[in-house]
C-alpha positions in Angstrom: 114.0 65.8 87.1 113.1 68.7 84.4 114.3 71.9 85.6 113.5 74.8 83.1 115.9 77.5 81.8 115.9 81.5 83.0 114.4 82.1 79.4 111.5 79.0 79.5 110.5 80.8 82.9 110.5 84.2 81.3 108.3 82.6 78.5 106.0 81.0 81.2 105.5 84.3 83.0 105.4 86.5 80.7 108.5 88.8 81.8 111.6 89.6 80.7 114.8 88.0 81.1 116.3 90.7 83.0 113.1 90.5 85.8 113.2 86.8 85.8 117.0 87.0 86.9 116.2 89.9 89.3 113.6 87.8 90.8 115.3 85.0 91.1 115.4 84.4 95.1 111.5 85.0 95.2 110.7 82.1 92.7 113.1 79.8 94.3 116.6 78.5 91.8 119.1 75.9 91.7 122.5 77.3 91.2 124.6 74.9 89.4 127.8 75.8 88.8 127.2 79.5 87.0 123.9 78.4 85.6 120.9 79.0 87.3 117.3 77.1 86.8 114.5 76.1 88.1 111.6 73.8 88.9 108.3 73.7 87.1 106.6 73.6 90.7 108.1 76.5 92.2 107.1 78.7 89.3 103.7 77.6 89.4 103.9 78.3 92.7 104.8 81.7 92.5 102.5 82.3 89.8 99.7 81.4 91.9 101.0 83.3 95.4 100.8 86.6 92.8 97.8 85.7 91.8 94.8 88.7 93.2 91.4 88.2 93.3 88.7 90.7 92.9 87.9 93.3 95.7 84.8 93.1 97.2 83.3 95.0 99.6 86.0 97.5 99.9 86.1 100.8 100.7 85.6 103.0 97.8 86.4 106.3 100.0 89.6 107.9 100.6 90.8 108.2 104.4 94.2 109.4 105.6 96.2 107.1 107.9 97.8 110.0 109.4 98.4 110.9 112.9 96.4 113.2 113.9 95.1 112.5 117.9 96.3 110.9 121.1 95.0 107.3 122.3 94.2 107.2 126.3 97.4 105.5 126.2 99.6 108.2 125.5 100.5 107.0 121.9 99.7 108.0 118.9 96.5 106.5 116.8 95.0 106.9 113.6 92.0 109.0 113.1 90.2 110.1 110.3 91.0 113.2 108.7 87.9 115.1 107.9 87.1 118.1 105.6 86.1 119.8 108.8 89.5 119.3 110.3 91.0 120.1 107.0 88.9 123.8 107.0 89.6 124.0 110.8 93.5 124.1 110.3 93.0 126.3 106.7 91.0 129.0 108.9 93.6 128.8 111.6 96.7 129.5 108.9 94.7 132.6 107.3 94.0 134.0 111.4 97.5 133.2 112.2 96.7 130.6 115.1 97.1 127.4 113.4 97.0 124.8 115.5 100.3 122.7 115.5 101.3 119.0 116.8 103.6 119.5 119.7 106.8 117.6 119.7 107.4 114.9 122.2 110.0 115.8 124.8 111.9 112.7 123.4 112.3 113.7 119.9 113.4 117.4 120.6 117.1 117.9 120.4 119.1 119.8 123.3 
């Protein structure tokens, strides 16, 4: 059984010494004694689980994931924050009625 040095597996990936050892638990070691290595199939392996295809098909617009409405539920969802919504709130700061989330009577402090 060939098991390869911290410095073969820096070579392999193309990283430094220092981030091989700092990354140690995610490629999978053998400690032996104070020296640590590994096996050629688990760095191959954890080359290829990093390995990122092209996107396709994604969105290519910009949407915030903040919350911003109620569900019927009584939780909080995600909507989409529009520009409309955006101009809405900047007319109500300038008229001095912004419109502001209300706190829920569980987070408020007594």
């Amino acid at each position: 059984m060939a098991l390869l040095t911290p410095e073969e597996v820096a070579q392999q990936l193309a990283m430094s010494l220092s981030w091989v050892y700092a990354n140690k638990h995610r490629i999978g070691y053998h400690q032996l004694g104070t020296a640590i290595r590994f096996e050629p199939a688990d760095v191959a392996a954890y080359s290829e689980g990093c390995k990122r295809g092209p996107q396709t098909g994604g969105r290519n617009t910009w949407e915030s994931l903040s919350a911003t409405g109620r569900s019927a539920t009584g939780g909080w969802s995600r909507k989409r924050t529009t520009v409309s919504d955006i101009n809405e709130r900047l007319r109500g700061i300038e008229t001095g009625n912004a419109r502001r989330e209300s706190t829920p009577p569980s987070a408020k402090l007594n």
